[in-house]
PyMOL Python script that loads the backbone (N, CA, C, O; Angstrom):
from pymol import cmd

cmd.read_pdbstr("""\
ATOM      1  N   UNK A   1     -14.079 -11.663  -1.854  1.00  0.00           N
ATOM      2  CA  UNK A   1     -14.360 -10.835  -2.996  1.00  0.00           C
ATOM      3  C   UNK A   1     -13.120 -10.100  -3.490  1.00  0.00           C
ATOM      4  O   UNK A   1     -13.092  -9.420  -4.517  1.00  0.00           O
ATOM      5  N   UNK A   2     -11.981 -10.323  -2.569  1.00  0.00           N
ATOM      6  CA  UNK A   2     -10.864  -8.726  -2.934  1.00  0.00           C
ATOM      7  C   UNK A   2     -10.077 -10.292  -3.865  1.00  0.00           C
ATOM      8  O   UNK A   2     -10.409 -11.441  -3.574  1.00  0.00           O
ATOM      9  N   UNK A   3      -8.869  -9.898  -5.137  1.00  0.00           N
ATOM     10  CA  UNK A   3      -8.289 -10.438  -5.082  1.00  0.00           C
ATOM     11  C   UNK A   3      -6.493 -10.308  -4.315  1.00  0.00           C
ATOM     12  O   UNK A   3      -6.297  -9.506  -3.402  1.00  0.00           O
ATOM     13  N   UNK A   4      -5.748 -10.890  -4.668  1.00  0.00           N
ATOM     14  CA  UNK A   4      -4.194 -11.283  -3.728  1.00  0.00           C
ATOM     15  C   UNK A   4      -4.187  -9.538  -3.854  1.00  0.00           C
ATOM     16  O   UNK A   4      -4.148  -8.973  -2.761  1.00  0.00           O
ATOM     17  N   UNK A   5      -4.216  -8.777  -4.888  1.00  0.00           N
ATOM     18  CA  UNK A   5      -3.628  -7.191  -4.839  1.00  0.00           C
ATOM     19  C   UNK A   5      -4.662  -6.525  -4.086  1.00  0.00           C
ATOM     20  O   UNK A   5      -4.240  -5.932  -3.093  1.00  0.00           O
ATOM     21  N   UNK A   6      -5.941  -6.461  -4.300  1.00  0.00           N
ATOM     22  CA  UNK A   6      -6.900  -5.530  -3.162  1.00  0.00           C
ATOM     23  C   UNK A   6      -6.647  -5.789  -2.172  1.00  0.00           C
ATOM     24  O   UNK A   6      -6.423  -4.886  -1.365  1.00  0.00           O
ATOM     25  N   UNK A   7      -6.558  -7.350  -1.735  1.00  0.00           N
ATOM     26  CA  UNK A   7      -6.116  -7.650  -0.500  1.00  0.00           C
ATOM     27  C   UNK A   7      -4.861  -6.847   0.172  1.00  0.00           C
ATOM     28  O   UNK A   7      -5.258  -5.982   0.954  1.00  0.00           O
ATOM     29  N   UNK A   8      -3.916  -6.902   0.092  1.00  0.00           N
ATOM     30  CA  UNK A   8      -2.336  -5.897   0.132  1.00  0.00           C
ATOM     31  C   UNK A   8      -3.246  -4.900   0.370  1.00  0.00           C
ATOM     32  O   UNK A   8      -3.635  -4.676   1.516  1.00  0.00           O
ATOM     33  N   UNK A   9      -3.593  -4.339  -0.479  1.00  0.00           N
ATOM     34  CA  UNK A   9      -3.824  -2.315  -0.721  1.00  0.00           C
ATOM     35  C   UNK A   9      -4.848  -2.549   0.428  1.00  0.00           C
ATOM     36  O   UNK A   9      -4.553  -1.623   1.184  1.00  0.00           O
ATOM     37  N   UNK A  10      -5.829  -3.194   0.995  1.00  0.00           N
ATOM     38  CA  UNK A  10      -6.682  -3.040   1.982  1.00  0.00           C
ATOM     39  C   UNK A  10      -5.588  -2.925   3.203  1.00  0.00           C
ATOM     40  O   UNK A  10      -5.204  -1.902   3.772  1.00  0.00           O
ATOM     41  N   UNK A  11      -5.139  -4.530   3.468  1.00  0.00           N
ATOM     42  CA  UNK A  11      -4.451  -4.710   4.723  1.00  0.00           C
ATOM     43  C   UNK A  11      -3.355  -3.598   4.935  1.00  0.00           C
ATOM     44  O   UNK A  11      -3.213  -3.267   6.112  1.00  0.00           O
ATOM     45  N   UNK A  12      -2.333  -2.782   3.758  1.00  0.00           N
ATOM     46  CA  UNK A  12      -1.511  -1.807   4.420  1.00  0.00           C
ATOM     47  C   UNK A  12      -2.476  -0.721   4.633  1.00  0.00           C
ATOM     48  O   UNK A  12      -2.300  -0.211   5.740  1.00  0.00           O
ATOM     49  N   UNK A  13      -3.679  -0.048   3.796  1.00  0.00           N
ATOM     50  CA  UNK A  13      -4.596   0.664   4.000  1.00  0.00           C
ATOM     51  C   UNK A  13      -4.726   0.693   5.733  1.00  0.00           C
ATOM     52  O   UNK A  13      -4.112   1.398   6.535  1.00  0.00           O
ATOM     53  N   UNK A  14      -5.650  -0.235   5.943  1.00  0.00           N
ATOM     54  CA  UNK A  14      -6.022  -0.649   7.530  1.00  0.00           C
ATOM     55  C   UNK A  14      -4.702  -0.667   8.453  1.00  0.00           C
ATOM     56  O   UNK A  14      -4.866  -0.576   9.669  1.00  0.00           O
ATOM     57  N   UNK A  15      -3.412  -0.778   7.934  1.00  0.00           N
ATOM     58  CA  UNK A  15      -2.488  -0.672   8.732  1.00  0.00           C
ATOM     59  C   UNK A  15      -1.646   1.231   8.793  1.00  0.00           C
ATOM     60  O   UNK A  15      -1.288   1.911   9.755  1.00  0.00           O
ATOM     61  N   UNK A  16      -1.633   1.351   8.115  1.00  0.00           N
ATOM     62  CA  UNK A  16      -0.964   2.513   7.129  1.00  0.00           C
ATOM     63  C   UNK A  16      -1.363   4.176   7.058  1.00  0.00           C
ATOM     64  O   UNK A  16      -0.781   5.254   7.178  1.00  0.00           O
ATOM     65  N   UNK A  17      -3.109   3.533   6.708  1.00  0.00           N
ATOM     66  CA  UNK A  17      -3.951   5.034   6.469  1.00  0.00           C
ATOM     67  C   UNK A  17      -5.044   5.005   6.942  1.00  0.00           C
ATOM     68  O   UNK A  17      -5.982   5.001   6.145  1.00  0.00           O
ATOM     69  N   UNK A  18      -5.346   4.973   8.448  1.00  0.00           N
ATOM     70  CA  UNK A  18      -6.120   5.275   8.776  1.00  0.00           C
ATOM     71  C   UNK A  18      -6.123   6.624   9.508  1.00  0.00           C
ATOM     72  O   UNK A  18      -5.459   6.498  10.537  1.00  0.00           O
ATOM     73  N   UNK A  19      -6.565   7.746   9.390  1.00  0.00           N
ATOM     74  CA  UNK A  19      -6.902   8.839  10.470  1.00  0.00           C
ATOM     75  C   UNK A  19      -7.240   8.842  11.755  1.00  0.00           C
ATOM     76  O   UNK A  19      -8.341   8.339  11.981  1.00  0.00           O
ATOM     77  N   UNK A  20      -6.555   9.310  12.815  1.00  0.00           N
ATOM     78  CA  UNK A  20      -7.732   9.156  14.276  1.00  0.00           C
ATOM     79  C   UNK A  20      -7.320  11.072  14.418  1.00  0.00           C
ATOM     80  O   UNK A  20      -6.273  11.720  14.440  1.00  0.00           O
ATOM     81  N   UNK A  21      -8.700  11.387  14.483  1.00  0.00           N
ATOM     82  CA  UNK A  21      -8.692  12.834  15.326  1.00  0.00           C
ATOM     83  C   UNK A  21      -8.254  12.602  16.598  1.00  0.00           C
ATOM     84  O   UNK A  21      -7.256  13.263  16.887  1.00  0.00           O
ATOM     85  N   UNK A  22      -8.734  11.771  17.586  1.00  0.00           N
ATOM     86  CA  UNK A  22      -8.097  11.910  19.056  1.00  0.00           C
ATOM     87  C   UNK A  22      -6.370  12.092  19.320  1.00  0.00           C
ATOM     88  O   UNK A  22      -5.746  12.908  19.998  1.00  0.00           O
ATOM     89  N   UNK A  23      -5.830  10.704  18.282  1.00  0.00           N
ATOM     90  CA  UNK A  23      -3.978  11.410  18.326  1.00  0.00           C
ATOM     91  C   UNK A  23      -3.918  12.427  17.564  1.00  0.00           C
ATOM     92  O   UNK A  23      -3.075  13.295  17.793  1.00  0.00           O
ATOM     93  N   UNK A  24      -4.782  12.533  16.519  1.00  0.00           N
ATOM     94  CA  UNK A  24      -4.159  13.924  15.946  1.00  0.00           C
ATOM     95  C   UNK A  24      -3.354  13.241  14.475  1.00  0.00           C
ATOM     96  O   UNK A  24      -3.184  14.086  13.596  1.00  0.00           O
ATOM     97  N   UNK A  25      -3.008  12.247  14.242  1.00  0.00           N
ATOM     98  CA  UNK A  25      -2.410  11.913  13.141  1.00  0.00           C
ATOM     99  C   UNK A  25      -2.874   9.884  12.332  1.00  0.00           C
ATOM    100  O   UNK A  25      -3.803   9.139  12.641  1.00  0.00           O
ATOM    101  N   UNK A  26      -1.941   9.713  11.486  1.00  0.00           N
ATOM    102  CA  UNK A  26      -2.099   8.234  11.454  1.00  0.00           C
ATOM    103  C   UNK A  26      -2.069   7.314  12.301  1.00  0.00           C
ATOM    104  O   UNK A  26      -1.119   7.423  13.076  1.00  0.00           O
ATOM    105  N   UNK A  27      -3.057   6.004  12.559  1.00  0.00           N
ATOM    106  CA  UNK A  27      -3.239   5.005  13.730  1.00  0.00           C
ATOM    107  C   UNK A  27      -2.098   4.331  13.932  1.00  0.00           C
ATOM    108  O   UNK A  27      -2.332   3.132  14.084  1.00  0.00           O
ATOM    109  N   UNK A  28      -0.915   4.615  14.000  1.00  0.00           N
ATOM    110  CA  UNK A  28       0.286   4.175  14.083  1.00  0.00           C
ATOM    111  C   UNK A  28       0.035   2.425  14.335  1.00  0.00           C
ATOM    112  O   UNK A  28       0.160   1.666  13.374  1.00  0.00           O
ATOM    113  N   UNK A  29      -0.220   2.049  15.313  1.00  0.00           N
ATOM    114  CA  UNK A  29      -0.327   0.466  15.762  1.00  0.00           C
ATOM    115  C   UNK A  29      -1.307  -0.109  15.107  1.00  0.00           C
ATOM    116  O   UNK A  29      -1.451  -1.329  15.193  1.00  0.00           O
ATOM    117  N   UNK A  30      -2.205   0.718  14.289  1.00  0.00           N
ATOM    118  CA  UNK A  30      -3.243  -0.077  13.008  1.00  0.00           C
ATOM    119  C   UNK A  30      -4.456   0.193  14.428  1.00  0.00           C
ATOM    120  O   UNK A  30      -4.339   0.761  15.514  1.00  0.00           O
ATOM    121  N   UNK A  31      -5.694  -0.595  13.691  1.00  0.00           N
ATOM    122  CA  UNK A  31      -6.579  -0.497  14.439  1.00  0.00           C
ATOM    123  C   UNK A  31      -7.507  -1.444  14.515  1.00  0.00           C
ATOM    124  O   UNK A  31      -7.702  -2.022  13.446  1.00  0.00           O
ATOM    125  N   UNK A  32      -8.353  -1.913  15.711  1.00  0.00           N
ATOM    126  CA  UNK A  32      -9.254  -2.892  16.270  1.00  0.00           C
ATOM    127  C   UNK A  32     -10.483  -2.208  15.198  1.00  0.00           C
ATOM    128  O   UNK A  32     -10.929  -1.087  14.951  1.00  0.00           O
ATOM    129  N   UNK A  33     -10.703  -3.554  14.769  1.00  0.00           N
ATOM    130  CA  UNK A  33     -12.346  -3.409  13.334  1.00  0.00           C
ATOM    131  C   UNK A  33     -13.086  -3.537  14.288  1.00  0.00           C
ATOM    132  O   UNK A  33     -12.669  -4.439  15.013  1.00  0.00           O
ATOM    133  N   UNK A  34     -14.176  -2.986  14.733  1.00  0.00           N
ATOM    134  CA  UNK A  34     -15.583  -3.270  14.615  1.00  0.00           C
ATOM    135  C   UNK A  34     -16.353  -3.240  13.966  1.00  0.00           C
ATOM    136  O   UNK A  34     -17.349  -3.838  14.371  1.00  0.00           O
ATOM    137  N   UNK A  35     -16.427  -2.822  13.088  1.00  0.00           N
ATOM    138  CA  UNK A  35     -17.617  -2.920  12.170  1.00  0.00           C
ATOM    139  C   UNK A  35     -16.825  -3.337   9.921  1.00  0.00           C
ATOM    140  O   UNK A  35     -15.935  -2.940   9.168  1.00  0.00           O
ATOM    141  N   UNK A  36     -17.488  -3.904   9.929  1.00  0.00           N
ATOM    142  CA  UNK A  36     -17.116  -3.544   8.392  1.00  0.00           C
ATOM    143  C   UNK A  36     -18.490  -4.038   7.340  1.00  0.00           C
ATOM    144  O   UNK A  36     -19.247  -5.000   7.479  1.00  0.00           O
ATOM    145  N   UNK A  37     -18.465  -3.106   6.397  1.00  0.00           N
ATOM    146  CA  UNK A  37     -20.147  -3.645   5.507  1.00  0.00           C
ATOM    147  C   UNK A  37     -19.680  -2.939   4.262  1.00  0.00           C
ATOM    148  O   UNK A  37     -18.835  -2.073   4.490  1.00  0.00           O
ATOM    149  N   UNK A  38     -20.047  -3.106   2.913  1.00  0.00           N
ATOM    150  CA  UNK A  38     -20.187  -2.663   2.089  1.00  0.00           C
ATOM    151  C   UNK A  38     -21.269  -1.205   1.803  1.00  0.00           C
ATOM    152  O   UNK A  38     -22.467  -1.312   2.066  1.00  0.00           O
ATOM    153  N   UNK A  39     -20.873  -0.287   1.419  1.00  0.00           N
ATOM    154  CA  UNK A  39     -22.113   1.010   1.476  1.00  0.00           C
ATOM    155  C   UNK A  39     -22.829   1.101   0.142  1.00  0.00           C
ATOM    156  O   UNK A  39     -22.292   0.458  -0.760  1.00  0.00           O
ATOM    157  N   UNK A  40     -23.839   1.712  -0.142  1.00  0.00           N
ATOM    158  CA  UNK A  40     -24.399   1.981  -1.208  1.00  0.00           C
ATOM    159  C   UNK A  40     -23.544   2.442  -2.496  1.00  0.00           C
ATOM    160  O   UNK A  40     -23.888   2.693  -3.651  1.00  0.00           O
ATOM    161  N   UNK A  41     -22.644   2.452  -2.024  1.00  0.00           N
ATOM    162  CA  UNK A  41     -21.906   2.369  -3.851  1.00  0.00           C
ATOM    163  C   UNK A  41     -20.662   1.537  -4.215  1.00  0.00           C
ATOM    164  O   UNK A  41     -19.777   1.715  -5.051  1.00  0.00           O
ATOM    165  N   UNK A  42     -21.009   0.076  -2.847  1.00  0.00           N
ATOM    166  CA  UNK A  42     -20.069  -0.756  -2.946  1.00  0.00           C
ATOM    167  C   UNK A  42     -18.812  -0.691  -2.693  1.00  0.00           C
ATOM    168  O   UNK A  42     -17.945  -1.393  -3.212  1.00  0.00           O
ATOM    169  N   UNK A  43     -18.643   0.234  -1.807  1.00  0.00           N
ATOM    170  CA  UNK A  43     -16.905   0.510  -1.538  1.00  0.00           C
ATOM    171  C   UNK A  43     -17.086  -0.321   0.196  1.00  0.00           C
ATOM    172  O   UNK A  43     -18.130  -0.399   0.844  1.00  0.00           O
ATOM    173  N   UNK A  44     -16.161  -0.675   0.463  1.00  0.00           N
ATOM    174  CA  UNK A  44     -15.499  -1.022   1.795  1.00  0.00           C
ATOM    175  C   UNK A  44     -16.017   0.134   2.927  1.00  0.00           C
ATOM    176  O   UNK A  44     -15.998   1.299   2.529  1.00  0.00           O
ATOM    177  N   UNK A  45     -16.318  -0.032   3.830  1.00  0.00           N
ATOM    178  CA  UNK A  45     -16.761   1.234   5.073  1.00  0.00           C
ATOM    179  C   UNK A  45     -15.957  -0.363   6.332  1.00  0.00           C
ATOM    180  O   UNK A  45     -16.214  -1.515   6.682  1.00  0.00           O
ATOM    181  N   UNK A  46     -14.869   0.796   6.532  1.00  0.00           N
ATOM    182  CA  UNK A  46     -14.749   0.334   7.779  1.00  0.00           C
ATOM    183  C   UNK A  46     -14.932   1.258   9.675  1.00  0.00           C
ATOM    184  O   UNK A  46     -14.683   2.450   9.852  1.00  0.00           O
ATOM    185  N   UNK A  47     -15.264   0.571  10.459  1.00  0.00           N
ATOM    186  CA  UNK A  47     -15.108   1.498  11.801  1.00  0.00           C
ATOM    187  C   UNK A  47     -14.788   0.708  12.634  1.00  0.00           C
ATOM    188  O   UNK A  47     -15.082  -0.487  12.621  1.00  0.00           O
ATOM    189  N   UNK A  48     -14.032   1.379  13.609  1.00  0.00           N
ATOM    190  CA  UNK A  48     -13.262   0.556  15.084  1.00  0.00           C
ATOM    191  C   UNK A  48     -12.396   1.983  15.418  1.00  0.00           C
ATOM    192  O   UNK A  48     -12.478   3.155  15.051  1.00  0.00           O
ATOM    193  N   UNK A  49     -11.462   1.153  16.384  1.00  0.00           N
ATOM    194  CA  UNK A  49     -10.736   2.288  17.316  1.00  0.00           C
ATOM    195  C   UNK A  49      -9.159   2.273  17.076  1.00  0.00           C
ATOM    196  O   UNK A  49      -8.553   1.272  16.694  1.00  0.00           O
ATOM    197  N   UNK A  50      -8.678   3.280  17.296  1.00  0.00           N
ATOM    198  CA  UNK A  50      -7.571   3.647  17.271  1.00  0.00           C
ATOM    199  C   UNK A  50      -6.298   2.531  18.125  1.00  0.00           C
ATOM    200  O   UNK A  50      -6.238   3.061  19.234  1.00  0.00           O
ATOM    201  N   UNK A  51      -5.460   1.503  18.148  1.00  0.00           N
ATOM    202  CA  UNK A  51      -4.991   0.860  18.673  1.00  0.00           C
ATOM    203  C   UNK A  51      -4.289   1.822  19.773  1.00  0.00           C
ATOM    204  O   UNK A  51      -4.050   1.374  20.894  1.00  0.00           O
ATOM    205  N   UNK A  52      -4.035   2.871  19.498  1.00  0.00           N
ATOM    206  CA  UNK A  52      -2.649   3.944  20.238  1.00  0.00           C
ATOM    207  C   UNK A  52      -3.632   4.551  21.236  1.00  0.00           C
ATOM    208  O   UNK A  52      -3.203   4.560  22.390  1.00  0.00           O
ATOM    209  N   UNK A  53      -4.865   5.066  21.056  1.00  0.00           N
ATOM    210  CA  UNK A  53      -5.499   5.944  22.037  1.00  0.00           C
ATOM    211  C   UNK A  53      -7.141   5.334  22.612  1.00  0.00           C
ATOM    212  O   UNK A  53      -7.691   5.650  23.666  1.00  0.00           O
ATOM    213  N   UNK A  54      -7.769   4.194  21.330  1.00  0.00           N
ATOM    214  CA  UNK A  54      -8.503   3.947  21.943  1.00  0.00           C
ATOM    215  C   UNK A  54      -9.810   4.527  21.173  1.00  0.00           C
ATOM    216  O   UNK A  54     -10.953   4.074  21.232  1.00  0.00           O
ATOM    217  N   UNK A  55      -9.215   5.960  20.227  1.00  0.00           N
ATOM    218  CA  UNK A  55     -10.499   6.417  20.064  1.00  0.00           C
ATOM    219  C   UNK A  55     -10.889   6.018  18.363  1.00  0.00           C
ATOM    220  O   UNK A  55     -10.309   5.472  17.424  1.00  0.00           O
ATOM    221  N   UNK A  56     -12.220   6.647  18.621  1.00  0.00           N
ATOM    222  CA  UNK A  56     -13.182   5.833  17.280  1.00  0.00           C
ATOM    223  C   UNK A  56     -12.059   6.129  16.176  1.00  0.00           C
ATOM    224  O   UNK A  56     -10.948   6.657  16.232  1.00  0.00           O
ATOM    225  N   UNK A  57     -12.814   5.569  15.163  1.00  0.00           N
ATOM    226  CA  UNK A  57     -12.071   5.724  13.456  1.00  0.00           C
ATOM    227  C   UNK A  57     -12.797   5.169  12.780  1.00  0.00           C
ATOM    228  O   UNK A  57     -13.447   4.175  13.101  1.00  0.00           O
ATOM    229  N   UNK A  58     -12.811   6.021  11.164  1.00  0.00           N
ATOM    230  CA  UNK A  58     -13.890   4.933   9.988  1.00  0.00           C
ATOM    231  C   UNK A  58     -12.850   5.384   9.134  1.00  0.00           C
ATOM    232  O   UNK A  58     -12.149   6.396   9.134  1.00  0.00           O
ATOM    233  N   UNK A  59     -12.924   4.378   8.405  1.00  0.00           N
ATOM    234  CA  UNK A  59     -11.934   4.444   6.741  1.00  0.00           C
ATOM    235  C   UNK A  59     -12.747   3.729   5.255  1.00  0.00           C
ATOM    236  O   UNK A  59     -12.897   2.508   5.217  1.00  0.00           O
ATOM    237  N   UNK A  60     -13.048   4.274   4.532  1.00  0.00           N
ATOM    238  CA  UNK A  60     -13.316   3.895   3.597  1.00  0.00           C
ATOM    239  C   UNK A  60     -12.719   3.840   2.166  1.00  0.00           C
ATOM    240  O   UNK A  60     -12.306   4.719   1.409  1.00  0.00           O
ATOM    241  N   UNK A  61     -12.838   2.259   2.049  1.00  0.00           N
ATOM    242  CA  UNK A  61     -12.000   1.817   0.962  1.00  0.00           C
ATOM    243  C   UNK A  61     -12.655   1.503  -0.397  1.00  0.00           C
ATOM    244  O   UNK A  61     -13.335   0.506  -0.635  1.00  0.00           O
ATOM    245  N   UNK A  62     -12.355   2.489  -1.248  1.00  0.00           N
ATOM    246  CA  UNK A  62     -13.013   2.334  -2.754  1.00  0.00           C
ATOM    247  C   UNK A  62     -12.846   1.581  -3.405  1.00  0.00           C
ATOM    248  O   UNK A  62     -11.688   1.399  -3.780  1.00  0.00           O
ATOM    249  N   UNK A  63     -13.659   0.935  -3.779  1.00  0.00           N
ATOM    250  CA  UNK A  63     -13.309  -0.309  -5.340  1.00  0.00           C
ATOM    251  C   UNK A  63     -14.484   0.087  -6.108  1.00  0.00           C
ATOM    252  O   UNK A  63     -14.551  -0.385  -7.242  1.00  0.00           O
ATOM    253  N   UNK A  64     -15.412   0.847  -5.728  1.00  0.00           N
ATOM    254  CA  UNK A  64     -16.417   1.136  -7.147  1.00  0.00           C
ATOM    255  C   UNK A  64     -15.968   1.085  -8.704  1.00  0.00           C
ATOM    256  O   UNK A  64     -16.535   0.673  -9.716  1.00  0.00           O
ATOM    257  N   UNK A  65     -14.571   1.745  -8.437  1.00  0.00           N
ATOM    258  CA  UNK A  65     -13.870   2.110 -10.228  1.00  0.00           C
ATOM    259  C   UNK A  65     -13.505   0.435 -10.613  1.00  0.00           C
ATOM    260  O   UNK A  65     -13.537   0.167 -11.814  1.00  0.00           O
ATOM    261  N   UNK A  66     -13.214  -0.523  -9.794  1.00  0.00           N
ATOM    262  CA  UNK A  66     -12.927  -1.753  -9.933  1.00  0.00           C
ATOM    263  C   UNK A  66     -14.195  -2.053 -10.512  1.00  0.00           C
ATOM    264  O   UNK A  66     -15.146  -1.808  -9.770  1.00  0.00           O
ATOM    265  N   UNK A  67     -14.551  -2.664 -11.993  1.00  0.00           N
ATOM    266  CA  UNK A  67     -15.690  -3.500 -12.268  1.00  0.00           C
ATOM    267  C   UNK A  67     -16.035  -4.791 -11.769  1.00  0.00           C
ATOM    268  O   UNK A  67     -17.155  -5.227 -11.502  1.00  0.00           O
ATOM    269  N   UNK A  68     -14.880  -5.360 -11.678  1.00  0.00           N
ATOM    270  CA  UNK A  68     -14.902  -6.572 -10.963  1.00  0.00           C
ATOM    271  C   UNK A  68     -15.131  -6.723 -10.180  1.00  0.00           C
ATOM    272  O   UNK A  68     -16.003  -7.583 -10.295  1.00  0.00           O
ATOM    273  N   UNK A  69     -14.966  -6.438  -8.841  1.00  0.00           N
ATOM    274  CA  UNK A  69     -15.274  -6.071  -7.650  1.00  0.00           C
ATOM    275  C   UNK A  69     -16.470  -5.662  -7.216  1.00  0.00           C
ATOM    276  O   UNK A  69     -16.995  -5.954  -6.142  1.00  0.00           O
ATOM    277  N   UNK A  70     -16.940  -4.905  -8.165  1.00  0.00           N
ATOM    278  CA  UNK A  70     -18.580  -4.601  -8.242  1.00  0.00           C
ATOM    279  C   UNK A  70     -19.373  -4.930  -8.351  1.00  0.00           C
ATOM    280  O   UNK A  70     -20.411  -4.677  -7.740  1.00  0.00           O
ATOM    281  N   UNK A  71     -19.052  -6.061  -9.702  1.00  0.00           N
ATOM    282  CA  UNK A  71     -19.753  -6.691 -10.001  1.00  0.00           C
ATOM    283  C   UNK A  71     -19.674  -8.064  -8.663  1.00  0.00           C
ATOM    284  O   UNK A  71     -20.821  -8.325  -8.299  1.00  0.00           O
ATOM    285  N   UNK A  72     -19.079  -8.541  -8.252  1.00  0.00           N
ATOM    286  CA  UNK A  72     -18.698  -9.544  -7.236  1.00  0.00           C
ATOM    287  C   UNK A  72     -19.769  -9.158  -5.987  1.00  0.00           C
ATOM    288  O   UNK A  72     -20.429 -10.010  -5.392  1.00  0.00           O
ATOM    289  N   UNK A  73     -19.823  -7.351  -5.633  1.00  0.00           N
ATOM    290  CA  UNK A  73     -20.123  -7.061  -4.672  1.00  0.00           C
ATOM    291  C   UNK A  73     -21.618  -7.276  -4.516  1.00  0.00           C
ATOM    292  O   UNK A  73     -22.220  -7.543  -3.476  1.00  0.00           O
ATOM    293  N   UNK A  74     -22.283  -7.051  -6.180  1.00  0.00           N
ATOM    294  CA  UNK A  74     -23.563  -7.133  -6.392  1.00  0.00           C
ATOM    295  C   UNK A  74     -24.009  -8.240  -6.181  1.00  0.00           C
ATOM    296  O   UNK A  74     -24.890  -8.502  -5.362  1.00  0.00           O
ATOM    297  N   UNK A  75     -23.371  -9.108  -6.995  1.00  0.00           N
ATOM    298  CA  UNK A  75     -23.631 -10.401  -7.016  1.00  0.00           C
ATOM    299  C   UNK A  75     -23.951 -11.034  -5.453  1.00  0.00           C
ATOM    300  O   UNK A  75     -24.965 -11.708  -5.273  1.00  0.00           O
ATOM    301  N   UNK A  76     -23.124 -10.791  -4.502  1.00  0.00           N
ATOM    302  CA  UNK A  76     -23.149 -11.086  -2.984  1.00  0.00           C
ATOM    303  C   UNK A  76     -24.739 -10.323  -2.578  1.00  0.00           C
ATOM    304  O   UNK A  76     -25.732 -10.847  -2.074  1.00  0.00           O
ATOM    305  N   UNK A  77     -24.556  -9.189  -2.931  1.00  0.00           N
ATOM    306  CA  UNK A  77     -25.866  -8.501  -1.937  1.00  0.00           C
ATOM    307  C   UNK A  77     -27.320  -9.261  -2.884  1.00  0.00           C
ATOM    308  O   UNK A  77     -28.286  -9.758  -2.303  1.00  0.00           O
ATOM    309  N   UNK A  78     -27.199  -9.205  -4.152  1.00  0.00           N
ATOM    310  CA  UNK A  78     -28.210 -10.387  -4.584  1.00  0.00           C
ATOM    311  C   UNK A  78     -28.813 -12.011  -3.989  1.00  0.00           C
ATOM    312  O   UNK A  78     -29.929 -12.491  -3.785  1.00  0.00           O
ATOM    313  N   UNK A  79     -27.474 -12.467  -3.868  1.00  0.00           N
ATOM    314  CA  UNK A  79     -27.416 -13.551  -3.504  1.00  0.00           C
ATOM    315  C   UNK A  79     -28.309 -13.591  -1.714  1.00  0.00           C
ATOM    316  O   UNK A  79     -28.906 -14.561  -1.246  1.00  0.00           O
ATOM    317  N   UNK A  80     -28.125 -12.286  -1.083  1.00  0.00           N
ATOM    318  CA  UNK A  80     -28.856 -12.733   0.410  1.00  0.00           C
ATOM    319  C   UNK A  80     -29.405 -12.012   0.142  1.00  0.00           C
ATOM    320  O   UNK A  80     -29.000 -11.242   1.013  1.00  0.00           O
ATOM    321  N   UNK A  81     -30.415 -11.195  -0.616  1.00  0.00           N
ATOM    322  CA  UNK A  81     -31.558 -10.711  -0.477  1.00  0.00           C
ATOM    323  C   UNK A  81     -32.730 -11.457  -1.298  1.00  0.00           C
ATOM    324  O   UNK A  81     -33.805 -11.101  -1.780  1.00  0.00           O
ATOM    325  N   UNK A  82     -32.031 -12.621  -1.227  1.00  0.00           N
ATOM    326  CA  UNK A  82     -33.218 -13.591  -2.325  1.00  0.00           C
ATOM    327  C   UNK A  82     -33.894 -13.849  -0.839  1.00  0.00           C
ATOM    328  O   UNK A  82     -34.911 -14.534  -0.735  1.00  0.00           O
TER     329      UNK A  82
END
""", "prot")
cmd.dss("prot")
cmd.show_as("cartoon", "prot")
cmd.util.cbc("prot")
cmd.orient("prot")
């Protein structure tokens, strides 16, 4: 659904800006996904752990303002709730 540029802005996102309260700052070594789903207003929700300490983390990545993307996102959650 992302194209070549969301893609970039996600992957340094997930590398770059994620928060962990346990270090206290950015996930320096990036971080192990467990979970990822789209939320009720179509943005990216990600969760997993901190590569450096281990501990939890969620990051959420907006594309709502993206129409395209939205529309893409809808289209998907349509498509498996038939």
């Amino acid at each position: 659904m992302l194209n070549d540029e969301q893609k970039f802005g996600f992957i340094y996102l997930l590398n770059q800006g994620v928060f962990c309260s346990t270090c206290g700052g950015t996930c320096e070594k990036g971080i192990v996904i467990k979970e990822t789903y789209l939320n009720s207003l179509n943005n990216i929700m990600i969760k997993g752990n901190c590569k450096d300490c281990n501990g939890k983390v969620a990051r959420i990545v907006e594309f709502r303002e993206d129409k395209d993307f939205f529309n893409k996102a809808n289209d998907f959650i349509e498509s498996i709730d038939k």
